[in-house]
Every structure is written in structure tokens, then in C-alpha cells.
N, C-alpha and C positions, 0 to 999 in steps of 0.2 A: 872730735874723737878720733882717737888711731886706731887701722883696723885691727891691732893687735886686740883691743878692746871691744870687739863687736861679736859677739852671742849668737850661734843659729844651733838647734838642736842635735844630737846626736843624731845621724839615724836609725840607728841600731835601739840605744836605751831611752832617747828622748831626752837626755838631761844636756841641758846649757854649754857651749863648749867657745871657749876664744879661737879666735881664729890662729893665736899664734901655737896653741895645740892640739889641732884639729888634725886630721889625715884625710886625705880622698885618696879613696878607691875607686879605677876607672877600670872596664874591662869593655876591651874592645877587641872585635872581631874582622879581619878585614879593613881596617880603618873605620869601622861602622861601632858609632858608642851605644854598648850593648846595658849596662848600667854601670851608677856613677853612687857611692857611696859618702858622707861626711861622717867622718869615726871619734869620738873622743879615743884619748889615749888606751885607757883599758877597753874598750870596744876593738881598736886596733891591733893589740896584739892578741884578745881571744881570735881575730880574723887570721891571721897572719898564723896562728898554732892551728888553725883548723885547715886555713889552705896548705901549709903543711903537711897535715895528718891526709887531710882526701885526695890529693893530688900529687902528692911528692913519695905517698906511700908509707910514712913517715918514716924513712929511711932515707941513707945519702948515697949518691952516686956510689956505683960500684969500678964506673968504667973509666975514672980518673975525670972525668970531667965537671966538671962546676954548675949545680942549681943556683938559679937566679930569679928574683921577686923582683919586680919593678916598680916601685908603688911611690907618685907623684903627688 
């Protein structure tokens, strides 16, 4: 079996997700792994509109500079 085909849960909804559409969320502090996230695709981008809205203010840069999301 190829890992593109191999299933571990969401861990947001719990539902089934292949690895080749899967997202991890990793937030790290200091170099210290603070938690670690596997997202199905819709799980992924309710995260990504939320860290958006709490943390970015949900508004864009005023001062010409560029927000950036890192997500591996």
C-alpha cells in the first residue's frame, strides 16, 4: 500500500482522511512542539479562517508589510 492510501483520523471531526490530503498543524514555541494538529481539508481551512480572524485581527496589514502563515 502507498502512503498516499493510508487513513488516520481527523483530529478536529474524527472522520478518515488520506495522507495525501491531510494538513499538520504544528505550533511551536522556542523550538519546543507545543501541539501538533492532522486536519482534513475542510477542518483545515475553518483553522486557517479562525487563526485569521483571532490573531491577525481579521484585517491586513496597514503598514505595507506582509502576514504570513506557515503551516507544513
Amino acid at each position: 500500500m502507498s502512503d498516499a492510501t493510508t487513513t488516520d483520523p481527523c483530529d478536529a471531526c474524527g472522520e478518515p482522511t488520506t495522507d495525501a490530503l491531510a494538513r499538520t498543524v504544528r505550533l511551536s514555541v522556542d523550538r519546543a512542539n507545543i501541539d501538533t494538529q492532522r486536519l482534513c481539508p475542510e477542518c483545515f481551512a475553518e483553522w486557517i479562517e479562525r487563526y485569521q480572524t483571532e490573531m491577525g485581527g481579521g484585517a491586513e496589514p496597514t503598514d505595507g508589510s506582509d502576514s504570513e502563515i506557515i503551516v507544513d
